[in-house]
Structures are given as structure tokens and as C-alpha cells.
C-alpha positions as CSV (number, residue, x, y, z in Angstrom):
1,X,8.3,-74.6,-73.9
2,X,10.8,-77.0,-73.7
3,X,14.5,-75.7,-73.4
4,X,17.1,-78.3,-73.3
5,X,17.1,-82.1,-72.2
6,X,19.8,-83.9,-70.2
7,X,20.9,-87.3,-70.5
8,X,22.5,-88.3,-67.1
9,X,24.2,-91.9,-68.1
10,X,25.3,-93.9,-64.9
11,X,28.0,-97.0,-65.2
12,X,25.9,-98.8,-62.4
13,X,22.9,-100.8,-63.4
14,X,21.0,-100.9,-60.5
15,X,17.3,-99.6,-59.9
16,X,18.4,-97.7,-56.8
17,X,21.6,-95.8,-58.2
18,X,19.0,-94.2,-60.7
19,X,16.8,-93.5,-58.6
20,X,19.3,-91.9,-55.7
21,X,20.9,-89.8,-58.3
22,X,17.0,-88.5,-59.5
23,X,17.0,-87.6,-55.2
24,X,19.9,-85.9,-55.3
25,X,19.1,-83.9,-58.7
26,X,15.7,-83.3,-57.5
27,X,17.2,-82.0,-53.7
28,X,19.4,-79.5,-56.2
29,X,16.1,-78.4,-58.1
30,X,13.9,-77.6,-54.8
31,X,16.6,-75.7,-53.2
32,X,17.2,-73.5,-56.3
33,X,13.0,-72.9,-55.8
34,X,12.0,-75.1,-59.0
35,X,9.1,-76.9,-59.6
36,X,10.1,-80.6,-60.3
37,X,7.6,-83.7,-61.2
38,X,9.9,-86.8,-61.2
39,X,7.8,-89.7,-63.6
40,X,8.2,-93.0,-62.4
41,X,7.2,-96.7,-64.4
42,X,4.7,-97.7,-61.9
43,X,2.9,-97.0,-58.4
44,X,5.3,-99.0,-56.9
45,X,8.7,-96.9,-58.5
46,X,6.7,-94.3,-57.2
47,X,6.0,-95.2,-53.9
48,X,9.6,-96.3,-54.0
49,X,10.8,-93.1,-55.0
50,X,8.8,-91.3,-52.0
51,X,10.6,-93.3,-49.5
52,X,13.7,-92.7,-50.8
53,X,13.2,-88.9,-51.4
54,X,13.0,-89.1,-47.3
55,X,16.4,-91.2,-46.6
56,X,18.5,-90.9,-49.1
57,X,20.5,-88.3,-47.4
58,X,20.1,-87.9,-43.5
59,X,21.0,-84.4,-44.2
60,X,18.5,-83.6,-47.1
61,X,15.0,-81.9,-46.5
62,X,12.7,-82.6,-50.3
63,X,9.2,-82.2,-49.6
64,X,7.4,-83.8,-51.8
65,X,3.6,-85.1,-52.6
66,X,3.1,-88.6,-53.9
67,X,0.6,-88.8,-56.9
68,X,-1.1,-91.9,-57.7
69,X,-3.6,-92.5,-60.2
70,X,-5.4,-90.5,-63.0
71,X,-6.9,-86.9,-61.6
72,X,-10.4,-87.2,-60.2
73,X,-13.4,-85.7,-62.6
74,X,-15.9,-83.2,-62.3
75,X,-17.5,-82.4,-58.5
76,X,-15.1,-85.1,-56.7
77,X,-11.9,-83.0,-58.4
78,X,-13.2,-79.8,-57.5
79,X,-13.5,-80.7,-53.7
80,X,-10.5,-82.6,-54.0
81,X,-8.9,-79.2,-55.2
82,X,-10.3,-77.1,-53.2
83,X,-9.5,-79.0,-50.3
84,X,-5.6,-79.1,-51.2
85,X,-5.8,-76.0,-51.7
86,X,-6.9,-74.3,-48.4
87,X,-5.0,-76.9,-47.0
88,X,-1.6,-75.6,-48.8
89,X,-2.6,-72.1,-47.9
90,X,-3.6,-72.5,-44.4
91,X,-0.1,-73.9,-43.9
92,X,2.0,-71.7,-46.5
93,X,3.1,-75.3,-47.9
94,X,2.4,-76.2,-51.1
95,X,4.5,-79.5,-52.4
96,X,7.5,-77.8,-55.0
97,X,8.3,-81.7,-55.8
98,X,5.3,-84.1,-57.0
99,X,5.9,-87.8,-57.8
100,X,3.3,-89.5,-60.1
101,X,3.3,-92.3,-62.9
102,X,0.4,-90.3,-64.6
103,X,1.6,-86.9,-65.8
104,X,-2.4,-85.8,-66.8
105,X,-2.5,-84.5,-63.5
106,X,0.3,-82.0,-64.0
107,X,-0.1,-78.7,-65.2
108,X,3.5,-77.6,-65.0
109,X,7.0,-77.4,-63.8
110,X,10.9,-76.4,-63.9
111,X,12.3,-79.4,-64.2
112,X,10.6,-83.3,-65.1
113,X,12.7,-85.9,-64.1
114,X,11.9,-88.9,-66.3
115,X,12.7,-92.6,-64.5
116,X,10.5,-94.1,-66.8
117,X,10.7,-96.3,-70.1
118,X,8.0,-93.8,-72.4
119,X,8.7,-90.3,-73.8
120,X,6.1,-88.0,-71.8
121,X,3.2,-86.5,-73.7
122,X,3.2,-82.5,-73.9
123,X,7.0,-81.8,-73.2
124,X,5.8,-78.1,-73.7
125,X,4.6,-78.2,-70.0
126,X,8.3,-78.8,-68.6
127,X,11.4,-76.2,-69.4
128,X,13.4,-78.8,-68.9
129,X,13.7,-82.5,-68.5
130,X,16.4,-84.9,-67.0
131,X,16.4,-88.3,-68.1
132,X,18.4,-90.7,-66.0
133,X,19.9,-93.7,-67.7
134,X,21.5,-96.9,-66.3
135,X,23.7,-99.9,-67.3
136,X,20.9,-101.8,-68.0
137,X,21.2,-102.9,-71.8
138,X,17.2,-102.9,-72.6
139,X,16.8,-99.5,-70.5
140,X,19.5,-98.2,-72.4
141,X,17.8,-98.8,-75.8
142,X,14.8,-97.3,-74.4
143,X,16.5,-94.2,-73.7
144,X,18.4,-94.0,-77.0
145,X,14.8,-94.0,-78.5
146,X,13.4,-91.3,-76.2
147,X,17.2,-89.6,-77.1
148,X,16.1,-90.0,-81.0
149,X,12.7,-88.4,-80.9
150,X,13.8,-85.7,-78.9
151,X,16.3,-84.5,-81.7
152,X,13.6,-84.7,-84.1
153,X,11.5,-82.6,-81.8
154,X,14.3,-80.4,-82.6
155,X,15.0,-80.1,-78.8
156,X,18.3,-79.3,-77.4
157,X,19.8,-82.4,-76.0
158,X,22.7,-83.1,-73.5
159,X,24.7,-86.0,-72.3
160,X,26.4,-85.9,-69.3
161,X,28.5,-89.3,-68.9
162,X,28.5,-89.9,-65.1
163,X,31.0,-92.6,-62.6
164,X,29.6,-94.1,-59.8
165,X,31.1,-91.2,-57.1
166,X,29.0,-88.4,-59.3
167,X,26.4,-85.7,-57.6
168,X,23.6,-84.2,-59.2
């Protein structure tokens, strides 16, 4: 169930002031142990986004698993699975931070982090969800859309109005 959504609105209208505040909100998440699926555009955002997660911060440690693609089906997802999975237990790790454009792979988390342009289908899987707006006039009228069907979802909604020196 869905508990609250934040609007983070930045002045700046760059791609890569989004996307370093979505780092530095998802570093917050994973050390406060949440689960947190950031939805990007495209592969590319994505793959973007996984580079970034790794230098935006020298300091900063966010593990993280890159998603691409619809999940696999029947006998080629189960081996998949099963693989991951005695992989994730045979080293204790199992990815707390998942990037993907396709969010039918995802069965749950804390926190979704929204970079792209659609509302995500089954909000119930998410307690909560960040959207990160920018200067950009056409992204803006995307998210005041999103913003809109959220309130008729009856969901709680936030905005947070940030300057360029702001921190997750």
C-alpha cells in the first residue's frame, strides 16, 4: 500500500542534476536498510543511472543491480532465479537498490524513485514513491499530470521545493 508521494522540484533543468539528487536520495534509502527500485525512461537512463550510482560521490557505497528488459518466462526464469538466488546467498548479498525501465519484474519495495515521464502501474507494490522534477517545461507538465492522478488516487502527496545546494 502506498503511503505518501513526494515531489522533489529542482530549479536546474539538467538531466544529470535529477538524476544525482535520485543518487543521493537513493544512498539515504539503502543506508536506512530500504528496498528502493529507481524507474528510469529508457535502457540508456538506466545504464546512465548505474554509472552514476558508482561516482557520484567518491565517498558513497549504493550497491545496486541494473535491470534491463521484461523478466524471462517459464524454465529460462526459473534458472535465471534460481541462479541469482544461490548466488545472493552464497555471498550474503542480495542488491537492496534495483534499476530497471520495466517495473513487471519487481515484486516490491520501500521506496520507488520515479525518473521517468509515465505514472507506474501497481503503486500498491511501493510504500512510498519519490518523483524528481526538473526545470524542464515539458517534464514539468508531465509531472503535474502524474501529481493530478495521484490526488485522485486519493494518495498523500508532498512537494518539497528544492535550490540547487539541496541533499536528499
Amino acid at each position: 500500500m502506498t503511503e505518501r508521494v513526494d515531489f522533489y522540484v529542482l530549479k536546474s533543468s539538467t538531466a544529470k542534476q535529477r538524476w544525482t539528487f535520485a543518487c543521493r536520495l537513493t544512498e539515504k534509502a539503502y543506508l536506512r536498510d530500504l528496498k528502493v527500485v529507481l524507474l528510469s525512461e529508457s535502457a540508456a537512463d538506466a545504464e546512465a543511472l548505474d554509472e552514476l550510482l558508482w561516482t557520484f560521490n567518491e565517498r558513497a557505497f549504493v550497491p545496486h543491480e541494473l535491470r534491463t528488459g521484461a523478466p524471462a518466462t517459464g524454465a529460462a526464469s526459473r534458472a535465471a532465479s534460481a541462479s541469482a538466488s544461490a548466488s545472493a546467498s552464497a555471498s550474503g548479498f542480495a542488491p537492496a537498490v534495483q534499476l530497471t525501465q520495466d517495473l513487471d519484474s519487481i515484486e516490491a519495495a520501500d521506496l520507488l524513485v520515479n525518473l521517468s515521464d509515465r505514472l507506474p502501474a501497481r503503486l500498491d507494490r511501493f510504500a512510498r514513491i519519490a518523483e524528481i522534477m526538473d526545470g524542464d517545461a515539458e517534464r514539468r507538465a508531465k509531472g503535474r499530470e502524474r501529481f493530478k492522478a495521484y490526488r485522485d488516487m486519493k494518495l498523500p502527496v508532498e512537494t518539497h521545493q528544492l535550490d540547487e545546494s539541496s541533499g536528499a
